[in-house]
N, C-alpha and C positions, 0 to 999 in steps of 0.2 A: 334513328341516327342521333346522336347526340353531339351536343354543338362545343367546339375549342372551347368556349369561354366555361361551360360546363365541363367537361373535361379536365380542365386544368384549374378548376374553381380551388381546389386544397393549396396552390402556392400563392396566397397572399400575403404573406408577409416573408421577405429577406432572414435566412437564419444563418445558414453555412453558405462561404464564399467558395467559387474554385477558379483556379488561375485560367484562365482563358489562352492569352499570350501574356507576353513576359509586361508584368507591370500590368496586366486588365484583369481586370476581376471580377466574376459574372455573379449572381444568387444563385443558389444549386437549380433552383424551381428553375431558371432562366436557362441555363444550361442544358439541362434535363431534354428541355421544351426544345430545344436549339437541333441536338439532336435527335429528338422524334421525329422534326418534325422536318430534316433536314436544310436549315436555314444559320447553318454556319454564317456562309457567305455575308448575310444582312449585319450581323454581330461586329466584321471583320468591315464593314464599310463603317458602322458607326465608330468603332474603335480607333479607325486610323485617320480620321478627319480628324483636324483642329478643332481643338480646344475650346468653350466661346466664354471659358473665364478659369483661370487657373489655383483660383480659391473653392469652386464648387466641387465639392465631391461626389455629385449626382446629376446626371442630365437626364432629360426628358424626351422622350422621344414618339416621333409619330410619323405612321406610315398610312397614306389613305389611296386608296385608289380612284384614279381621276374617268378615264376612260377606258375601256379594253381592256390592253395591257399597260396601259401607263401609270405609274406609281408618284407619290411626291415621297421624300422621306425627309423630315424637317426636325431640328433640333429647338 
């Protein structure tokens, strides 16, 4: 069985954008991955929170798992 990060090892670098919603804009790799992988939803949480600087045009993001099913998701 072979592992997500092997799998999707070919999208490292950003080339083509696609509109996501209106004004967000995803790397195709990222989108691609969004729907394989069915994790719209997570895209659509980081999208619609605020801002945490209105000069940056890249955030960072991370998602760990704490316990069970508990998740953090932190910018």
């Amino acid at each position: 069985m072979q592992s997500a990060n092997d799998y999707y090892r070919h999208f490292i670098q950003p080339k083509d954008f696609v509109e996501f919603y209106s004004g967000f804009f995803l790397s195709e790799g990222l989108f691609k991955i969004s729907i394989e992988e069915n994790c719209s939803w997570l895209l659509q949480i980081i999208c619609f929170q605020s801002k945490t600087s209105e000069t940056e045009l890249f955030e960072f993001w991370t998602l760990q798992r704490k316990e069970g099913l508990e998740y953090v998701l932190q910018c």
